[in-house]
SEMI-527407 format. One line per 8 residues: number of its first residue (from 1); for each residue x, y, z of C-alpha. Coordinates in steps of 0.25 Angstrom, whole numbers, always signed. Example, Ala and Ser with C-alpha at 12.3 -4.5 7.8 and 13.67 -1.06 7.14 Angstrom:
BEGIN
1> +49,-18,+31; +55,-4,+29
END
This chain:
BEGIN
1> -327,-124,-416; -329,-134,-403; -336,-127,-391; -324,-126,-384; -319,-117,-393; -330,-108,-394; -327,-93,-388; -341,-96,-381
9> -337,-110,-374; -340,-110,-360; -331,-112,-349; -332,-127,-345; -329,-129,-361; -316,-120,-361; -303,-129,-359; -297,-119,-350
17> -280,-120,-348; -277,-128,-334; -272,-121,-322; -258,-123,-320; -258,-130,-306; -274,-132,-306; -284,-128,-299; -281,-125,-284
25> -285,-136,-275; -283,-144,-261; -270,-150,-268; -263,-134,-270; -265,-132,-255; -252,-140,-248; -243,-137,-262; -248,-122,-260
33> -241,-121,-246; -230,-127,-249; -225,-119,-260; -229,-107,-252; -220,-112,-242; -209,-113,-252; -210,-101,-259; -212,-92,-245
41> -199,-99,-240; -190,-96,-254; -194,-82,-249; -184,-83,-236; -172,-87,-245; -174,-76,-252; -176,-66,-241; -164,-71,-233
49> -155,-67,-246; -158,-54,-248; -153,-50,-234; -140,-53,-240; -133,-42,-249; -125,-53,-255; -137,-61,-257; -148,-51,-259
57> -157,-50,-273; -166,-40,-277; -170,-41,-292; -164,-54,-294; -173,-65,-293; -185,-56,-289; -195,-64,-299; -193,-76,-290
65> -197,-69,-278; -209,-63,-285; -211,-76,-289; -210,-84,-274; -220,-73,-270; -231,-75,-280; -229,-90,-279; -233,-89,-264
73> -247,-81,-268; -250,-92,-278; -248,-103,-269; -256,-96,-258; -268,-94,-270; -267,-107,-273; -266,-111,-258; -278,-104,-254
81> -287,-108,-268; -284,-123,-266; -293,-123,-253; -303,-112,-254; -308,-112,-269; -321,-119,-272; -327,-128,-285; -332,-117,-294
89> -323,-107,-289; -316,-99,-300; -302,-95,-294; -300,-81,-304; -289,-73,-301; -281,-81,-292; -281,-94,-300; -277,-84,-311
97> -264,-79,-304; -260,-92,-300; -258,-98,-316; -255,-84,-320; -243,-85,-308; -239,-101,-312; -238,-97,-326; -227,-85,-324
105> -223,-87,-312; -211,-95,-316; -206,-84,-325; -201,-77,-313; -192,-89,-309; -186,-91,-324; -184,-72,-325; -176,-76,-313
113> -167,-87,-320; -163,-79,-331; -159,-66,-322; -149,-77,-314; -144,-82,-329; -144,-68,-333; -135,-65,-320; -126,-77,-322
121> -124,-75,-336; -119,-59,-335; -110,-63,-326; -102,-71,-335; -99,-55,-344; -95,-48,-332; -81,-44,-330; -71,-52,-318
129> -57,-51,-317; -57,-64,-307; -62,-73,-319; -58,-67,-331; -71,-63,-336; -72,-48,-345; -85,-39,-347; -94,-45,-357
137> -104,-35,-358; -111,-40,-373; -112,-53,-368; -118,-47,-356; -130,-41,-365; -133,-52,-371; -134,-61,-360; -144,-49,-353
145> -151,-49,-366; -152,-63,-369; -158,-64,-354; -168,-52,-356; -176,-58,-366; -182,-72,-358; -183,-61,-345; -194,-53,-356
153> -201,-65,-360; -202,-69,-348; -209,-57,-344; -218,-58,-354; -223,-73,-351; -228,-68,-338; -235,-55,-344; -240,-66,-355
161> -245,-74,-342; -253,-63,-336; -260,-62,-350; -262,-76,-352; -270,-78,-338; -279,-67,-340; -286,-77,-348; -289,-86,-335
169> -296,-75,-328; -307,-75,-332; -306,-90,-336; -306,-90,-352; -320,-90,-358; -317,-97,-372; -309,-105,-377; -300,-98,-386
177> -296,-88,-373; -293,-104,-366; -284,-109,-376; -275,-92,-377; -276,-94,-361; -269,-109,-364; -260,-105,-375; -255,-92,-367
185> -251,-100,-357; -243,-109,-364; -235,-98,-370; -233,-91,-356; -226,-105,-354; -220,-109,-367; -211,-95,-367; -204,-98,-353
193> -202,-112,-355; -193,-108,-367; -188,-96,-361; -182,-106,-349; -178,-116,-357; -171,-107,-369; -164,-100,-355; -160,-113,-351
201> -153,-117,-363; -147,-104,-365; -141,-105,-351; -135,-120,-355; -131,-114,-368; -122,-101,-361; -119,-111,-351; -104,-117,-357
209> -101,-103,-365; -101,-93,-355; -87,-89,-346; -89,-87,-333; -104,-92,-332; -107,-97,-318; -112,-108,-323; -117,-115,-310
217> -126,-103,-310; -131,-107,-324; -134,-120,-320; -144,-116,-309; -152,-105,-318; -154,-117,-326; -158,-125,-317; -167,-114,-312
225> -174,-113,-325; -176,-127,-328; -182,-129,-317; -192,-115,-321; -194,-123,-332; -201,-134,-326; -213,-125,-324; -215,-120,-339
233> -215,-135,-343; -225,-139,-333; -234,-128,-337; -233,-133,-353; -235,-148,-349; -250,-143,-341; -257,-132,-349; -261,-140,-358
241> -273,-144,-348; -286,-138,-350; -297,-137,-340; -312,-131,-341; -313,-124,-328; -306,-113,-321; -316,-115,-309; -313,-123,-296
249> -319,-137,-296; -318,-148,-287; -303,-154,-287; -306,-168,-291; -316,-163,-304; -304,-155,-309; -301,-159,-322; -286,-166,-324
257> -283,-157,-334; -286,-145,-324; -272,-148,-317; -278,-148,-304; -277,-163,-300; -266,-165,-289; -257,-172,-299; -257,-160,-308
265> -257,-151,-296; -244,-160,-292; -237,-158,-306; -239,-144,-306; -232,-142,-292; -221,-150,-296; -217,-142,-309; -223,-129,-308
273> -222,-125,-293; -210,-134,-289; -200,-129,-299; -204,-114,-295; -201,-113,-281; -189,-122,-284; -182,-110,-293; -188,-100,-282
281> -181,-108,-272; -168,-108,-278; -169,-94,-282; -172,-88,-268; -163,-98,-259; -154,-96,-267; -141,-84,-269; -145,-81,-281
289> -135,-70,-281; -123,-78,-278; -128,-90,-287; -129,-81,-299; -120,-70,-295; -127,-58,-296; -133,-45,-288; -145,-44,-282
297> -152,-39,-295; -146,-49,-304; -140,-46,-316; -150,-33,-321; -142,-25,-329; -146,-23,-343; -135,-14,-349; -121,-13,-344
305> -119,+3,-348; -134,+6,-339; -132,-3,-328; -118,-8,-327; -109,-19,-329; -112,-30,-317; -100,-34,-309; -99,-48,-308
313> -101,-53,-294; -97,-65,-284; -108,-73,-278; -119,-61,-280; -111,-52,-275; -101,-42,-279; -86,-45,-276; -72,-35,-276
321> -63,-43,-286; -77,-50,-294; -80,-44,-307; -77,-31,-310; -86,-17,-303; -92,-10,-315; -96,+6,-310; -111,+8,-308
329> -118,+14,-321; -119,+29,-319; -134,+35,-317; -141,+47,-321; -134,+59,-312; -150,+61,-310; -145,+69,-297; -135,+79,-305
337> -150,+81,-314; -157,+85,-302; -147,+94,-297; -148,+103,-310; -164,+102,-311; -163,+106,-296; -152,+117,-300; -161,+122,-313
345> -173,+124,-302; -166,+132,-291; -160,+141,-303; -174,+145,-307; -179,+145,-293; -167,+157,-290; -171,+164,-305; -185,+165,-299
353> -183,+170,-285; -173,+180,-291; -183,+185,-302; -194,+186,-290; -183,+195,-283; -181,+202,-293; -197,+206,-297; -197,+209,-282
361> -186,+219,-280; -190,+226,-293; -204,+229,-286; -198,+234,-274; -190,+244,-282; -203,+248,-288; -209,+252,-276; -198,+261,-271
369> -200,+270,-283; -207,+283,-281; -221,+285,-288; -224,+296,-297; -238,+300,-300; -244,+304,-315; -259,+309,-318; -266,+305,-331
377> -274,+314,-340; -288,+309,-333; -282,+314,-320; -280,+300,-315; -265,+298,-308; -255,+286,-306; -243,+282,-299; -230,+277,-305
385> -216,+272,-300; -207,+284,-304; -193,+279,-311
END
């Protein structure tokens, strides 16, 4: 076994993965700011539509406000570490959360893809006089289920990528916990890219066989998630790079495969980081509600008998001659259960007081008996109530 290999190896020995986007240095500091900019200003858009009702989301694309949010904090790290760190400096925590936060961080865009196809593709089952359509409620399950199941695995790529940078903090010791780190990484990549690309063709597939799809709708979510996919690809192309340190040295002893050259920073803004905020743009300057028409939570039910049938909507927004009103699902009548609990415990309450009264008046009567004296054979006496 070469030394490189051996569990004992020490750090300058160990080919470590690259970061993804380098090392922060003086050539992070004007892209930094600008994509601060950028992502502080999506935030308007998207706080200037929820003071509209008919505009107004809540659960609907939450994940890429999330998203906007942490992306500001990374940048403003990267910001401040591209001035302020010095050669020897080991970075820790911070440097940690900004690759643990590249590798997931897209996840969030592609959740929100599938919850407009979701959307979209529901709306083709629901029922609507004005274009002929009739209640489809078995394709309706399958098109939820269908669209559960790449939401899950989702979820689980990013748990998968909190695990994967726990080895990077502390940096890995041997090699054998360098090479898990590198190949965790390529599996926390691998899975959304064929997630994205296998919702992409299914969208192209159902795209000629549905009735009633809006299919200019369709077009942008696919759109939408080609351009996510830039970002898995990008990722694929550069973890292949190994590097000995995870310490801050002076910029030009950097190794090229470090990814901290200014070309390789410049790559990594181009298709990483510009392909993110342009899908967080779109999202949040744009009525998402009217594009895909749907409510401000999106399409969330799970089971038509628990949660109701959705009524088809008009631009987002729900319209007297447009699809046909279903009645609310009935809830628990938790307020008729109170009301016999609280009947139960006044009933007792009232059996108690009555039995108190009842012992009371019963001594009273005592005391107005008269008293009869008897004497026992030792000459001691005693008093009784005579009956």
């Amino acid at each position: 076994m070469s030394q490189t290999d051996s569990g004992d190896a020490t750090q300058g020995q160990i080919r470590i993965p690259s970061l993804i986007g380098g090392f922060p240095t003086q050539d992070d500091f004007a892209p930094s700011i600008l994509l601060i900019i950028f992502y502080f200003f999506s935030l308007f858009f998207y706080i200037r539509r929820l003071y509209d009702p008919d505009t107004r989301t809540r659960s609907l694309a939450s994940t890429t406000v999330s998203f906007t949010i942490e992306r500001m904090v990374v940048y403003s790290l990267r910001l401040a570490q591209s001035k302020r760190h010095r050669p020897g400096e080991d970075l820790g925590g911070s440097l940690v959360y900004m690759q643990l936060s590249f590798s997931v961080g897209y996840l969030a865009l592609l959740t929100d893809a599938i919850c407009f196809a979701r959307a979209v593709l529901v709306n083709t089952t629901l029922e609507d006089f004005g274009r002929g359509s009739k209640d489809q409620p078995l394709l309706r399950k399958r098109i939820r289920k269908i669209l559960l199941y790449p939401s899950i695995i989702l979820f689980v790529c990013s748990q998968l990528g909190v695990v994967t940078f726990s080895f990077l903090d502390p940096a890995p010791q041997s090699q054998a916990k360098a090479n898990l780190f590198r190949n965790l990484r390529y599996v926390g990549d691998v899975i959304p890219l064929v997630i994205c690309l296998a919702f992409i063709g299914g969208m192209i597939l159902v795209r000629p066989e549905l009735e009633f799809l809006d299919k200019s709708a369709l077009d942008a979510i696919i759109k939408l998630s080609a351009t996510i996919c830039v970002v898995p690809l990008y990722r694929l192309c550069v973890l292949h790079f190994t590097t000995t340190t995870l310490s801050v040295v002076p910029t030009p002893t950097y190794p090229s495969s470090a990814l901290t050259s200014s070309s390789a920073k410049a790559t990594f803004y181009l298709f990483h980081a510009l392909p993110e905020i342009l899908v967080a743009y779109y999202i949040h300057c744009t009525n998402i509600r009217a594009r895909f028409n749907t409510g401000p939570d999106g399409e969330w039910q799970q089971d038509d008998v628990k949660n109701g049938i959705p009524q088809l909507r008009q631009d987002g927004v729900i319209v007297d001659g447009v699809g046909v009103p279903h009645p609310e699902p009935e809830k628990p009548k938790l307020k008729g259960r109170w009301l016999k609990l609280a009947s139960l415990i006044s009933k007792l309450w009232r059996s108690l007081k009555r039995r108190r009264h009842d012992d009371s008046d019963e001594e009273s009567m005592m005391a107005l008996l008269p008293m009869k004296s008897t004497s026992s054979d030792d000459g001691t006496s005693s008093w009784s109530r005579k009956w």
